[in-house]
C-alpha positions as CSV (number, residue, x, y, z in Angstrom):
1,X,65.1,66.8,136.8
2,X,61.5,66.6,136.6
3,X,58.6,67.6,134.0
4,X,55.6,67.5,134.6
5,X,53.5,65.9,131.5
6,X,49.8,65.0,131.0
7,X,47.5,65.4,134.0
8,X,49.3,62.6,136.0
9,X,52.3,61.7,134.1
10,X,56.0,62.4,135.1
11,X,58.5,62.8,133.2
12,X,62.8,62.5,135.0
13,X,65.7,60.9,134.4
14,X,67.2,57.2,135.8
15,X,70.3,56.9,136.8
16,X,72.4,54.1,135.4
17,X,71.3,52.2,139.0
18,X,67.6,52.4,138.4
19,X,67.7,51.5,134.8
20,X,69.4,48.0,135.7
21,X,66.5,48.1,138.5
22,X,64.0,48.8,136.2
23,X,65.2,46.6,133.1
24,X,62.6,44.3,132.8
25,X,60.0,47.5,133.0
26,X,62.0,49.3,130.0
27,X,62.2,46.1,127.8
28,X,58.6,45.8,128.5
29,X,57.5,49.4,127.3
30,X,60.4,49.0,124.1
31,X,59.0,45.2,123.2
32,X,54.9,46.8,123.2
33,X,56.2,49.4,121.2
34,X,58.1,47.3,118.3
35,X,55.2,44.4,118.9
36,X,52.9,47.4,117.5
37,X,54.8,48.7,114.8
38,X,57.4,51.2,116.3
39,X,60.7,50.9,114.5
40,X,63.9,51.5,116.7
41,X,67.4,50.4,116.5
42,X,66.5,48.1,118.0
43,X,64.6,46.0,115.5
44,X,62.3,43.4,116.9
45,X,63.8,42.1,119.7
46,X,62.6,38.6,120.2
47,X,61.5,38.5,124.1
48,X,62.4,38.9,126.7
49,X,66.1,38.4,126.5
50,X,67.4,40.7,122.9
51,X,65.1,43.8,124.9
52,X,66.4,43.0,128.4
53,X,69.7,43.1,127.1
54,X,69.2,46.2,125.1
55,X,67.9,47.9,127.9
56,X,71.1,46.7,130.5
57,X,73.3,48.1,127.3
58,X,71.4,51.0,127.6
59,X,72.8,51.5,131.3
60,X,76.1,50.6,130.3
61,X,75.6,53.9,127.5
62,X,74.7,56.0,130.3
63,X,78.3,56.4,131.9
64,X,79.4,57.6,128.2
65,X,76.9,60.2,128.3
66,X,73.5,59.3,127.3
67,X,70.7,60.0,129.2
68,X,67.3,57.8,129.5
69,X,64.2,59.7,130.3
70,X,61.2,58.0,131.2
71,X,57.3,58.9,131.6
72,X,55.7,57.2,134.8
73,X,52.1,57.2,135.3
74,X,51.1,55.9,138.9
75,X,54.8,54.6,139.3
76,X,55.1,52.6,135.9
77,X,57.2,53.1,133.0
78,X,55.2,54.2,130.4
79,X,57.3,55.5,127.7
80,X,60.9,56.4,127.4
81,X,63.6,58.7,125.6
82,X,66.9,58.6,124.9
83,X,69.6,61.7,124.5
84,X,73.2,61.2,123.2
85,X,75.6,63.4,122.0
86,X,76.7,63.5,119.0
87,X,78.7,60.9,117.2
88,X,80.2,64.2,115.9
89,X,84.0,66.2,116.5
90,X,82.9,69.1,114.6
91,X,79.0,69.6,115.9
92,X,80.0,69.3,120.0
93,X,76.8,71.2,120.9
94,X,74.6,68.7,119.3
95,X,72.5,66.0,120.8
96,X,70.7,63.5,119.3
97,X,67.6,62.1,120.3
98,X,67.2,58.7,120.2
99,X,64.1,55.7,120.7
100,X,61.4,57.3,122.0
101,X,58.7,54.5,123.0
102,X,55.2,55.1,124.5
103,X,53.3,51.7,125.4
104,X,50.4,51.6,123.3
105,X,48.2,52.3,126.7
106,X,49.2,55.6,127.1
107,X,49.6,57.1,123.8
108,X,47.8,59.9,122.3
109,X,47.6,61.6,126.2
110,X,50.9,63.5,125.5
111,X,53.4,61.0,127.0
112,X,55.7,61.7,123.7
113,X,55.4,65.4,124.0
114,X,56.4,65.7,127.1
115,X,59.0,63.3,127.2
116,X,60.5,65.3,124.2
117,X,60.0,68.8,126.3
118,X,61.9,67.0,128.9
119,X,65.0,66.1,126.5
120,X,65.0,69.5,124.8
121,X,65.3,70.7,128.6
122,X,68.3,68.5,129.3
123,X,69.8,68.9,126.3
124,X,69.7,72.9,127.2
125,X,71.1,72.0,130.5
126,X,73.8,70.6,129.0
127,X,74.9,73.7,126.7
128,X,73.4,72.0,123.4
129,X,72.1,74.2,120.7
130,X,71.0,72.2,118.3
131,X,68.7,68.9,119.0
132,X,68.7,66.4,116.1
133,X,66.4,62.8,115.1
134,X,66.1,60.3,112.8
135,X,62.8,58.8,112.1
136,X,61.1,56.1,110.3
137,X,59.6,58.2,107.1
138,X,56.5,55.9,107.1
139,X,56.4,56.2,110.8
140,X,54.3,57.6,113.4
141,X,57.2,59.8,114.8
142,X,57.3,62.0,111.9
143,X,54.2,63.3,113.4
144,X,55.2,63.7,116.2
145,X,58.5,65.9,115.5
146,X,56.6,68.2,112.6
147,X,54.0,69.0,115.2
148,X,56.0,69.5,117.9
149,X,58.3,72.3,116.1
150,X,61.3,70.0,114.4
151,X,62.5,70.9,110.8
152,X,62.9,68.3,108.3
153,X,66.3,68.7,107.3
154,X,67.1,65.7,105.1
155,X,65.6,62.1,103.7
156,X,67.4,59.1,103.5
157,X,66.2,56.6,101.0
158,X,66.2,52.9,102.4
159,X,68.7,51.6,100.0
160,X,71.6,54.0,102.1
161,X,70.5,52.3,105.2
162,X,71.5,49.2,107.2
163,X,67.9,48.5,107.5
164,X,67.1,47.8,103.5
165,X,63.4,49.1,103.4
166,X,63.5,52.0,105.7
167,X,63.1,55.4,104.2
168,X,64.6,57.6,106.8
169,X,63.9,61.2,107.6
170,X,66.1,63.6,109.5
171,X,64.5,66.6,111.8
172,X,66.9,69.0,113.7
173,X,65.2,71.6,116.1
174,X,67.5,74.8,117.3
175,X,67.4,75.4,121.2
């Protein structure tokens, strides 16, 4: 699968091959994006090694079904996406999307949006209905899934959350 994004930015998925092949890349794009304030799961991973070895756990996730999206301008990483289903029995046509990173270079040129188009088109693919996220409620993402069409379905004070000091909102979007 391939999307087109900004003028010379592409958007397709790696395969669990190219994301071992491309590890040091990925960390790189996930470490610029913490580095500059971009909370993930992922913390702060102290480089390289805690984001290398996120990203080869990442590859390890993709033979259980989730799928890593990445934007490339002029062959390099420059942002990335993840899709998983859900953690849910009951909600089977449910994805969630997960750690979406643009290096600081390339944002505000529509990296983001496309790699979001991109998921909501494999998530489709894939017979899911209903897309859902979790973001930062301080965070830049929140402006990023308000503008691009999410609804904000729920917020999560810090104090429920393994990472004391992080209100959380929650943003489905119906496919």
């Amino acid at each position: 699968m391939s999307t087109e994004g900004c003028s010379t930015t592409r958007v397709r998925e790696l395969r669990e091959s190219e994301i071992r092949e491309r590890a040091g890349e990925l960390a790189g794009v996930l470490f610029d994006a913490v580095s500059g304030g971009v909370r993930t799961a992922f913390a702060a991973p102290r480089w390289p090694l805690d984001a290398v070895r996120g990203v080869l756990d990442l590859a390890d996730a993709v033979a259980r079904g989730t799928i890593v999206l990445v934007a490339e301008h002029d062959g390099e990483i420059v942002g990335s996406v993840q899709l998983r289903p859900a953690r849910s029995e009951v909600a089977p046509r449910r994805m969630e999307l997960s750690t979406l990173v643009v290096h600081h270079r390339a944002r505000r040129r529509g990296v983001a949006s496309a790699l979001t188009a991109a998921a909501e088109e494999a998530a489709r693919e894939r017979g899911c209905r209903i897309l859902s996220v979790d973001t930062a409620a301080d965070g830049e993402g929140r402006h990023v899934y308000d503008r691009l069409g999410f609804a904000r379905v729920r917020f999560v004070p810090a104090l429920a959350l393994a990472q004391v000091g992080v209100d959380t909102i929650s943003y489905h979007k119906v496919l």
